[in-house]
C-alpha positions as CSV (number, residue, x, y, z in Angstrom):
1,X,94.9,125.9,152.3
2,X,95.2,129.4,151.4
3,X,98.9,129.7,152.1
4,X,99.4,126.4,149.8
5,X,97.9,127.8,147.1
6,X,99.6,131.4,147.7
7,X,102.7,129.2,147.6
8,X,102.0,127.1,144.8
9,X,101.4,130.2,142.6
10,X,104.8,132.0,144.1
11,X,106.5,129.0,143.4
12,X,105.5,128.9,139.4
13,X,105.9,132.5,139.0
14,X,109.5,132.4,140.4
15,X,110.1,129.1,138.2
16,X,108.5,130.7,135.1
17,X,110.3,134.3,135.4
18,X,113.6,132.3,135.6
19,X,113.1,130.5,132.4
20,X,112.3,133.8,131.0
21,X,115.7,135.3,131.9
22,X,118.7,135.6,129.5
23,X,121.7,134.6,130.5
24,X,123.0,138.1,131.2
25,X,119.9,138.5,133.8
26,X,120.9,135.2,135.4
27,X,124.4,136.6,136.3
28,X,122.9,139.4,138.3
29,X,122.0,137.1,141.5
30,X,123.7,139.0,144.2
31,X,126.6,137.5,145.9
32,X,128.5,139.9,147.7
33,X,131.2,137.6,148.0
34,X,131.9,137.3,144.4
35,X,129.3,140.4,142.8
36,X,128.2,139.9,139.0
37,X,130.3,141.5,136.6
38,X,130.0,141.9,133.0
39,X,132.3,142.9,130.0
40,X,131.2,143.6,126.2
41,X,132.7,145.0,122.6
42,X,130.7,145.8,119.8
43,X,132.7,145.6,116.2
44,X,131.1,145.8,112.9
45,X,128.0,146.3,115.1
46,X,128.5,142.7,116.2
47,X,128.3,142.4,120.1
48,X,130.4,139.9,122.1
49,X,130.1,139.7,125.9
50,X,130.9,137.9,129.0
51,X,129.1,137.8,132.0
52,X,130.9,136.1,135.2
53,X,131.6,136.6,139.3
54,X,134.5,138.2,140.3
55,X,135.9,136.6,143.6
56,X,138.4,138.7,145.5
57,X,142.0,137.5,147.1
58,X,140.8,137.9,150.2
59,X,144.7,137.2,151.7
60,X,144.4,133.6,149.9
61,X,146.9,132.3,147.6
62,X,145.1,132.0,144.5
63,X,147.4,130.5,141.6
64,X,150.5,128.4,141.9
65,X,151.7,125.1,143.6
66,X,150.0,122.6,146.0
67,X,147.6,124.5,148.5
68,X,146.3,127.5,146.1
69,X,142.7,128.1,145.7
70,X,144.0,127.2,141.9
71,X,147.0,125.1,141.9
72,X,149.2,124.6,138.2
73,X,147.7,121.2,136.3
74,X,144.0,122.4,137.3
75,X,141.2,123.8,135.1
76,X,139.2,126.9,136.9
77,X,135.7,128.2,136.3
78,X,137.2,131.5,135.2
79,X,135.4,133.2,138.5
80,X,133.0,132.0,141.0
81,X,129.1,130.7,141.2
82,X,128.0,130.1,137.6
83,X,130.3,128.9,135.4
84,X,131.4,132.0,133.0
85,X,129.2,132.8,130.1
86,X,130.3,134.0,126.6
87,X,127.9,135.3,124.0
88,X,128.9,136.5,120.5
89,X,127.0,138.0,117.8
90,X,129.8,137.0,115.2
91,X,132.1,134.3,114.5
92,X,134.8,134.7,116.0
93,X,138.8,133.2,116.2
94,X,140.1,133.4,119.5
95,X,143.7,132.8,119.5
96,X,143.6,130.7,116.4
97,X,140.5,128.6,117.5
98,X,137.8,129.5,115.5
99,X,134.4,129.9,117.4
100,X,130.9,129.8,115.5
101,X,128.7,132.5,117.1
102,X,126.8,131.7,119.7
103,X,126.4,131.3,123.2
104,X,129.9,129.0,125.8
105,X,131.5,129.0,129.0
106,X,134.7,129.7,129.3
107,X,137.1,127.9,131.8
108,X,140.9,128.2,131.9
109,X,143.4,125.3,132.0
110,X,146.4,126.5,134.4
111,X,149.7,124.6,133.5
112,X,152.6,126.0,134.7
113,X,153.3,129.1,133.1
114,X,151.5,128.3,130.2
115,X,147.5,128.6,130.6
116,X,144.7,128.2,127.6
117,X,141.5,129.1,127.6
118,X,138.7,126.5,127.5
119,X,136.1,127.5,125.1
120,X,133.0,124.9,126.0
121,X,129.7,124.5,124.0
122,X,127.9,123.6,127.6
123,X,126.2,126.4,128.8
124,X,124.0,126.9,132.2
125,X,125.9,124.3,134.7
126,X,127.1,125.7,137.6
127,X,131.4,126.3,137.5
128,X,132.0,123.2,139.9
129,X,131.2,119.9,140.8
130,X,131.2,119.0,144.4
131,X,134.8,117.9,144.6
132,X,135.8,121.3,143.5
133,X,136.6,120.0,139.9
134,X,135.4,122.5,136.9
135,X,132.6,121.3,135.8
136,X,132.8,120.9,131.9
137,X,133.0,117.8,129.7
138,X,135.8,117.8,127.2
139,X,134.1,116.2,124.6
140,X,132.2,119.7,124.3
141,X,135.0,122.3,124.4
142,X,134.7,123.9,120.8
143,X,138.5,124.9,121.3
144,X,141.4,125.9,123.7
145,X,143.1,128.9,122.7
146,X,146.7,129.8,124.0
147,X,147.0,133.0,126.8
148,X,149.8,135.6,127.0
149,X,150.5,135.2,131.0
150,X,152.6,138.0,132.4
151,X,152.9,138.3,136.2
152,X,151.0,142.2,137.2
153,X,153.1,143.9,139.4
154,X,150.7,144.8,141.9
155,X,147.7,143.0,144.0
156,X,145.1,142.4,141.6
157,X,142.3,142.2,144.6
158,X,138.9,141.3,142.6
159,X,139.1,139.6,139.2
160,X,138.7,141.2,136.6
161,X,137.6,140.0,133.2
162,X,138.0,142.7,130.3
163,X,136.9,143.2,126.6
164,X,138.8,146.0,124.9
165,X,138.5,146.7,121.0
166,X,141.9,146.8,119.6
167,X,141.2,148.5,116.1
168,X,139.4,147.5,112.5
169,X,137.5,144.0,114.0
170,X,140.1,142.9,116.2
171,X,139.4,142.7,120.3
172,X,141.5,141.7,123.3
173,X,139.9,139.6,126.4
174,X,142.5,140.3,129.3
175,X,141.9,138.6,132.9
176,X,143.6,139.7,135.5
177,X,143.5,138.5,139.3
178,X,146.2,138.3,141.8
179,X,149.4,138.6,140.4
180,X,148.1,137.0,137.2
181,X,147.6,139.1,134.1
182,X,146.6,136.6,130.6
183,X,145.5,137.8,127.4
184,X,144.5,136.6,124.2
185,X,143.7,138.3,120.9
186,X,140.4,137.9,119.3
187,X,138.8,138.9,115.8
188,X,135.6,139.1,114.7
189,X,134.8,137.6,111.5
């Protein structure tokens, strides 16, 4: 009986200290696998962030044809576990897409040479669904911007997501992994 209760009362405070978590918190499960990462820029004293997973190569083929982790004509989670969280203090335009501030996911579509990054109002849903399809719903993207892809001419082992400021209120969000290197300009309004 006692052990129930003790249980019972583990149980609630666990549940209850996980709805008290920000979403910067809830990226800091450990996974050695794929570790939390996290990336911020404050302009104008306006802070935008992104928390994700970075997976590593691991000898895999991550982007390209048939039989890469992330084959061309796919969307990806933009990392592993949790699907990748954006916050922004500021309205900003990514790319030419203008995004109210707030708090999105980011996924990237991966067409052949030409990805775009998925800006989705849907926050909190794990990256995947079973079937290894990214787990967003298109009728709540708020935009897709265009990326700059470039091919890095080294291994890129672990992903790597990066905010850099790029002068007066403009930023860059550069993700690199593999041999893949795309960036896209940002400003914050």
């Amino acid at each position: 009986m006692k052990r129930s209760m003790f249980l019972a009362l583990a149980m609630a405070a666990a549940f209850t200290t996980g709805l008290a978590q920000t979403p910067k918190d809830k990226f800091n499960t450990p996974n050695p696998k794929s570790p939390p990462r996290q990336t911020s820029v404050t302009i104008n004293g306006k802070e935008v962030w992104i928390a994700y997973h970075a997976p590593s190569v691991r000898s895999r083929t991550i982007f390209g044809a048939a039989g890469a982790l992330h084959p061309n004509g796919s969307n990806w989670r933009l990392g592993a576990d949790q699907a990748t969280f954006l916050h922004t203090d500021a309205d900003l335009d990514i790319g030419g897409v203008s995004i109210p501030a707030g708090e999105y996911t980011l996924f990237v579509a991966l067409n052949e040479g030409k990805w775009e990054l998925i800006v989705n109002k849907q926050t909190g849903q794990w990256g995947i669904k079973r079937g290894g399809v990214a787990n967003f719903d298109p009728a709540n993207n708020a935009g897709t911007a265009p990326l700059s892809l470039r091919r890095s001419p080294s291994l890129v082992e672990e992903l790597k997501i990066e905010l850099t400021h790029a002068g007066g209120n403009k930023a860059k969000l550069e993700i690199a992994w593999e041999h893949a290197n795309a960036t896209v300009g940002i400003v914050v309004k």
